[in-house]
Structures are given as C-alpha cells and as structure tokens.
N, C-alpha and C positions, 0 to 999 in steps of 0.2 A: 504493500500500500504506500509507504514513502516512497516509491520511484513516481508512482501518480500522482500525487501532491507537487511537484515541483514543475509539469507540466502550466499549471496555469502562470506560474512565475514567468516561466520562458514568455509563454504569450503575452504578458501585457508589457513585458521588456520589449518584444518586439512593435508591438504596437506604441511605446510609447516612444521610441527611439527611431523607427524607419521615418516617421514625419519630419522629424529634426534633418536626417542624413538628407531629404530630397531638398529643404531650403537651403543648405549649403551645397549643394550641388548648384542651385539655381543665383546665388549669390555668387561662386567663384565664376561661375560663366559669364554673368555681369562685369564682372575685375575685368574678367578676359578678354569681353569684347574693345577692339580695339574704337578709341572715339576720336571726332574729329577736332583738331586743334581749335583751341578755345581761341576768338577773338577778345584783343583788349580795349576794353570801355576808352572813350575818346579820351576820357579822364586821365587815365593810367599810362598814356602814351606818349612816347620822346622823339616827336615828328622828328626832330634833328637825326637821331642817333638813329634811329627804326628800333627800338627794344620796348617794350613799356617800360612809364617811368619811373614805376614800382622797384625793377633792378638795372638802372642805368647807372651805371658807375660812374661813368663821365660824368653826370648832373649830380649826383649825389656821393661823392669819395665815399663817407661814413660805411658805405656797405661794401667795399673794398676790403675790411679786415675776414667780414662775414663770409666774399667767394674764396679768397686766401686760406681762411681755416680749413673751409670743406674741400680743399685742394686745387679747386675749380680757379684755376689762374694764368692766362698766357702772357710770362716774362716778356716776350718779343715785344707784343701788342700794348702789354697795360692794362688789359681788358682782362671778364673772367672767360676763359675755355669757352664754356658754352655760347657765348655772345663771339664769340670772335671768329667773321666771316673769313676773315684773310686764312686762316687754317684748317677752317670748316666750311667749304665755300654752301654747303647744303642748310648750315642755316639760315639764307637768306631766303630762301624757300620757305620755312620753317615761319620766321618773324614775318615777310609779306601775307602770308595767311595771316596771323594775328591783326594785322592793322586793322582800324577801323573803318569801317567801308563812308565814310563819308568824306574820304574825299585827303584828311587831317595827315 
C-alpha cells in the first residue's frame, strides 16, 4: 500500500511544475527573439557627433571614466570602442538607424 500512496505526490508535482517549465520556455524565446534597433528620442540625440546624447563623450567627458572602466575605449580615437566608426566602420549603420526620423 505505500508504493500507492506516493502516486498522487508525483501527480500534483507534475501538474504543478509542467505550467511553470512552458512560461519559461515562452519567456526565453522572447530574450531570443532578435529586435529591431531602438530609435533615439530627438531629445537624446548628438546631431553633431550621430550617437545619442545620452553616451556622447565628446559632449559630455564625465562618462569617459565610465567607457574606460568597462574596457570599452579606442586609444587611437579618444572615443569608446563601441562608438568608434573609424574601427568599426558597421557602426555607422548601427547609429543611422537610431537617429530620429525627423529630419534632427
């Protein structure tokens, strides 16, 4: 009779756990799906420089220490890696998507 008694354990394990295991399936597939580069609000934007103005080093030095920590820094340029067209010529692709379409 103990081996029957442990049957209904199993099943409401499984019924209370298989519901969890398909929202994380359906959640990491959201991660996964690949999206399209965010535009930056007219606000946040460094018409000069093309970066928003949010991480333009040139306008703003102060966040100069913050690409430098996170290693994100091309010596040549001055600039951080990521922003910097001259060594990545693809992200100038990258940042013309971001701009704001009116024109700015």
């Amino acid at each position: 009779m103990k081996g029957l008694s442990i049957i209904p354990v199993v099943l409401l394990s499984v019924c209370v756990l298989a519901p969890s295991g398909c929202d994380k399936k359906k959640e990491s597939a959201a991660k996964a799906t690949p999206t399209a580069t965010p535009t930056a609000s007219e606000a946040d934007w460094c018409a000069e420089h093309g970066v928003p103005e949010s991480i333009c080093t040139r306008c703003n030095p102060k966040l100069i220490a913050e690409f430098k920590q996170k290693g994100d820094w091309c010596k040549e340029h001055n600039l951080p890696e990521s922003q910097c067209i001259e060594c990545n010529p693809d992200l100038k692709e990258k940042f013309e998507a971001m701009k704001p379409k009116s024109g700015k």
